[in-house]
KOLGU-940821 format. One record per residue: residue number from 1; residue in three letters; y, z, x of N, C-alpha, C in turn; chain. Coordinates in nm, 3 decimals. Example, Ala and Ser with C-alpha at 12.3 -4.5 7.8 and 13.67 -1.06 7.14 Angstrom:
<sites>
   resi   resn       nyy       nzz       nxx      cayy      cazz      caxx       cyy       czz       cxx   chain
      1    ALA    -0.569     0.780     1.319    -0.450     0.780     1.230    -0.330     0.780     1.320       A
      2    SER    -0.225     0.708     1.285    -0.106     0.714     1.367     0.003     0.787     1.290       A
</sites>
This chain:
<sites>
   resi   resn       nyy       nzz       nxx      cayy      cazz      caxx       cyy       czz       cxx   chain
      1    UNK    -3.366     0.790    -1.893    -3.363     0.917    -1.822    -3.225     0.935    -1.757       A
      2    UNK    -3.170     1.040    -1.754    -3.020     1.073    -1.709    -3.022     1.053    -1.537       A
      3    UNK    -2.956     0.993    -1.500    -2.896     1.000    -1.336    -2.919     1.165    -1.283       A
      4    UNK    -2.956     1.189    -1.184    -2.994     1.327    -1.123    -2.816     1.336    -1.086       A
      5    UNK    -2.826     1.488    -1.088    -2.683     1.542    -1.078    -2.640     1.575    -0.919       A
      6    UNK    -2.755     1.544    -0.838    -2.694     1.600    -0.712    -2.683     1.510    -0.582       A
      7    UNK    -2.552     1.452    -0.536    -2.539     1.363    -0.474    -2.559     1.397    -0.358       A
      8    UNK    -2.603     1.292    -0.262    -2.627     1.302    -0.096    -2.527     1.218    -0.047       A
      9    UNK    -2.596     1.223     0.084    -2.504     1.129     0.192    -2.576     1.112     0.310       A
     10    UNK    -2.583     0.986     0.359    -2.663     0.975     0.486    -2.505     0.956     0.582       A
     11    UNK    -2.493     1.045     0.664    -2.365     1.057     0.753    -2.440     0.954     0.935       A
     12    UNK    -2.335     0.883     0.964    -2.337     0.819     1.096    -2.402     0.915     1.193       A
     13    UNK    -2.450     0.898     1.286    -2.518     0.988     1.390    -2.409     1.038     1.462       A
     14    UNK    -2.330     1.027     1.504    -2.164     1.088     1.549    -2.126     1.184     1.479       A
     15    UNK    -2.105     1.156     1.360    -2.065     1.235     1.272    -2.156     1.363     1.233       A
     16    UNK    -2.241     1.334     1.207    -2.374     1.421     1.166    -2.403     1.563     1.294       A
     17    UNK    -2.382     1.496     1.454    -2.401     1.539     1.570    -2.258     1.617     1.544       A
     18    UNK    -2.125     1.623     1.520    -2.007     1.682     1.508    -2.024     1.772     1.457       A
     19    UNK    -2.090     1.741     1.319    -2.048     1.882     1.212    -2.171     1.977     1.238       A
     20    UNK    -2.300     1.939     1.302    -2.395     2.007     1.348    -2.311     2.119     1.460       A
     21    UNK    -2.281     2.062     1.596    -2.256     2.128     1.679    -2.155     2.240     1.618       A
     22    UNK    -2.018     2.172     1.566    -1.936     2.312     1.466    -2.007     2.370     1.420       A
     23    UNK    -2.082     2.409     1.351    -2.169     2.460     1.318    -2.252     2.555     1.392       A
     24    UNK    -2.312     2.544     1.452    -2.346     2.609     1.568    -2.282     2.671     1.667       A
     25    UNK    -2.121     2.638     1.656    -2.050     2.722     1.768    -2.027     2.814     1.660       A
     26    UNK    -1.989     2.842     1.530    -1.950     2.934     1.423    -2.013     2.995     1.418       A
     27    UNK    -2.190     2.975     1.418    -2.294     3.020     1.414    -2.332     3.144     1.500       A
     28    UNK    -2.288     3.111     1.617    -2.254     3.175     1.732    -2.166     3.297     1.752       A
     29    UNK    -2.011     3.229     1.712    -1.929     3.323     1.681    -1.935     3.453     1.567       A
     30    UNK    -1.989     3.450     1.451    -2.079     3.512     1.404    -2.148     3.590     1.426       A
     31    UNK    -2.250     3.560     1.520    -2.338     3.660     1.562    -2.253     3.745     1.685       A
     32    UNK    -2.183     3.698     1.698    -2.076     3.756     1.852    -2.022     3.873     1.733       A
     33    UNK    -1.976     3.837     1.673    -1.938     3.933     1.534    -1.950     4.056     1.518       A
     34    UNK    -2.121     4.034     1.490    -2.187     4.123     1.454    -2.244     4.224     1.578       A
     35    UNK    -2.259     4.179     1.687    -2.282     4.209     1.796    -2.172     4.317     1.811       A
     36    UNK    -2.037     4.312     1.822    -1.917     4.359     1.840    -1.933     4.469     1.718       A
     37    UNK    -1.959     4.459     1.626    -2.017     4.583     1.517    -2.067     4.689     1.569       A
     38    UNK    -2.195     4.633     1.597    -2.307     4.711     1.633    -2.281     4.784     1.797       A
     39    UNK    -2.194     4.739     1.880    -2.138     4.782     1.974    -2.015     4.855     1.933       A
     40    UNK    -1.979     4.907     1.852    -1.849     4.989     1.745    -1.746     4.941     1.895       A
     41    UNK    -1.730     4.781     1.895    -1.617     4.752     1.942    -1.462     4.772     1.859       A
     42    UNK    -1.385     4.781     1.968    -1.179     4.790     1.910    -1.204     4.707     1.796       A
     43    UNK    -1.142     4.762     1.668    -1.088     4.658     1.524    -1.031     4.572     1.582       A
     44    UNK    -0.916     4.583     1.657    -0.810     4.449     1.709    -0.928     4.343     1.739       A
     45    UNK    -1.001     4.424     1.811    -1.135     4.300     1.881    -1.175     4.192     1.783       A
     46    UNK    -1.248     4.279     1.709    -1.285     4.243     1.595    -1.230     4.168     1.531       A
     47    UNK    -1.125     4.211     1.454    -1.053     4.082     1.404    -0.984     3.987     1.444       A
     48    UNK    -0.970     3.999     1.554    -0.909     3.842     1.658    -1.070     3.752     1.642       A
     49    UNK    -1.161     3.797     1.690    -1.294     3.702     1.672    -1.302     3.656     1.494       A
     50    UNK    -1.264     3.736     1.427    -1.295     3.720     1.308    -1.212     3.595     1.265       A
     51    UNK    -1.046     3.581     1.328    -1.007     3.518     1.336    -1.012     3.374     1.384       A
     52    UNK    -1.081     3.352     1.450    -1.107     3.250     1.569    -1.203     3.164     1.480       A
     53    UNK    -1.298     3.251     1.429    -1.435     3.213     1.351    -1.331     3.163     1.231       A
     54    UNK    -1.265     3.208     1.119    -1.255     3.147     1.023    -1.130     3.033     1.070       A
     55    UNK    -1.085     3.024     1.189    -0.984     2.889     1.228    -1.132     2.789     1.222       A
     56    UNK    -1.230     2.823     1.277    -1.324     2.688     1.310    -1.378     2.668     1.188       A
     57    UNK    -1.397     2.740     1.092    -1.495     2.706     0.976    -1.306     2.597     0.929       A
     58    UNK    -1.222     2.626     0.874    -1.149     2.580     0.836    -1.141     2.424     0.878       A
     59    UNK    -1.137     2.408     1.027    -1.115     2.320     1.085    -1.236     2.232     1.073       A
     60    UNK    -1.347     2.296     1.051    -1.517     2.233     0.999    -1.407     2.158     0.853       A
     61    UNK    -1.361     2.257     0.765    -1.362     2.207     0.631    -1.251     2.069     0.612       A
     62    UNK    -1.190     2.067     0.695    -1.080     1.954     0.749    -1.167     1.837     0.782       A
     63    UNK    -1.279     1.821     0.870    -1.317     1.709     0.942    -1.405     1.666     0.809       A
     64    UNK    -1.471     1.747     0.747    -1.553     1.745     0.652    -1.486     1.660     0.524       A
     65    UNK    -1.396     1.680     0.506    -1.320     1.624     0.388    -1.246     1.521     0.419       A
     66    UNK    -1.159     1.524     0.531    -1.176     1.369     0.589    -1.230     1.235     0.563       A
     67    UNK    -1.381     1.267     0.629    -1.482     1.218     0.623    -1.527     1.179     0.463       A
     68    UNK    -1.509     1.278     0.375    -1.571     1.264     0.278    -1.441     1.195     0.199       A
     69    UNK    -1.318     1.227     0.197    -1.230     1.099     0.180    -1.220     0.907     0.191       A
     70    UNK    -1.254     0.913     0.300    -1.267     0.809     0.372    -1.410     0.705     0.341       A
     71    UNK    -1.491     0.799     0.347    -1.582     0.743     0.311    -1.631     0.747     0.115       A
     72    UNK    -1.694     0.820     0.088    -1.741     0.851    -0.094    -1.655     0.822    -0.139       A
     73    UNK    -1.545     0.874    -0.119    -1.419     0.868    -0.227    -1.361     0.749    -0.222       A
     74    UNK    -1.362     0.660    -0.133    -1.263     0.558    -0.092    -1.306     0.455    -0.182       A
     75    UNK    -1.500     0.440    -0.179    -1.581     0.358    -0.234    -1.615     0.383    -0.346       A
     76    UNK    -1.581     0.507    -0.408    -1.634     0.526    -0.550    -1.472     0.474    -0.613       A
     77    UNK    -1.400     0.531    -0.597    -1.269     0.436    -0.613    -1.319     0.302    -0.674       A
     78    UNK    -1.302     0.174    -0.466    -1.349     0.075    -0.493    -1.460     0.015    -0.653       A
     79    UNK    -1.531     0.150    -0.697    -1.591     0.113    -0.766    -1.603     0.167    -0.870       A
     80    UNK    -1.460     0.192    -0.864    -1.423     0.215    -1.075    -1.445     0.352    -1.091       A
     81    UNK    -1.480     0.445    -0.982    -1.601     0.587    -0.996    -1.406     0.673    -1.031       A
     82    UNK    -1.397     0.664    -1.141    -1.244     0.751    -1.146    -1.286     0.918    -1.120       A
     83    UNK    -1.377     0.909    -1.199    -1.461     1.062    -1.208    -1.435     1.143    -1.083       A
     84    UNK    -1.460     1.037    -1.014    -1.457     1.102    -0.800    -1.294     1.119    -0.792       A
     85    UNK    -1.197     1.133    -0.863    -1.039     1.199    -0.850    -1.044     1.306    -0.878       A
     86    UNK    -1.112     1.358    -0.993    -1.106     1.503    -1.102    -1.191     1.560    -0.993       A
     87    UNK    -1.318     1.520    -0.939    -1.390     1.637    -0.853    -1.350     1.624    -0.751       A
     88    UNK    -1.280     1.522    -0.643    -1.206     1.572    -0.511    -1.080     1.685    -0.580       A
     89    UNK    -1.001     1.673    -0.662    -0.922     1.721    -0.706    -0.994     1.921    -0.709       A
     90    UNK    -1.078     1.899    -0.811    -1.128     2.051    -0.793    -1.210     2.124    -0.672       A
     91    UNK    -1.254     2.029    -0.605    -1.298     2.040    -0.469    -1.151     2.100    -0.384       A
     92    UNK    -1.054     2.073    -0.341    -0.933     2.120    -0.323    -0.889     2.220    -0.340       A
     93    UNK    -0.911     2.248    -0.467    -0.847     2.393    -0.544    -0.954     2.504    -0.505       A
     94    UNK    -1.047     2.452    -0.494    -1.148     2.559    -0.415    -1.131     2.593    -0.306       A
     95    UNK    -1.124     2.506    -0.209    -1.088     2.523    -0.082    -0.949     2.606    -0.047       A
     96    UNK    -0.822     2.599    -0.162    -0.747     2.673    -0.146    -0.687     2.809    -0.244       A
     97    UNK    -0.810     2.827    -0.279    -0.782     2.963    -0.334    -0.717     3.047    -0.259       A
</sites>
């Protein structure tokens, strides 16, 4: 039977508690967002929050890859996993479209 195609990760409780809380402040910011919509707040407004929000998702996608450097990648390496170069590699190119 073929290996299932979709990998996990059990992340440290630190870590896990990090990318949760980011998460939840974006989450936040977001709805502050939309709030500011629906209140036909200033564009400037608007897009300074809009701004703010995609610095933190970014900065989410930084700690995130880090992490996922350091850890998956480091050990699939260690373990011959070459495969894990070509998909951090296209993982990348996504992120910087």
């Amino acid at each position: 039977m073929p290996e299932c195609c979709h990998k996990t990760k059990e992340r440290p409780e630190e870590e896990y508690k990090d990318l949760i809380h980011r998460l939840n402040r974006i989450e936040g910011q977001i709805r502050g967002i939309r709030n500011m919509v629906e209140r036909d707040a200033y564009c400037p407004e608007i897009l300074t929050q809009v701004a703010a929000a995609n610095a933190a998702l970014n900065s989410f996608n930084k700690v995130l890859l880090a992490n996922h450097i350091k850890t998956c990648v480091a050990q699939d390496i260690r373990d011959g996993k070459d495969e894990t170069i070509e998909e951090l590699v296209a993982t990348m190119q996504k992120l910087m479209k």
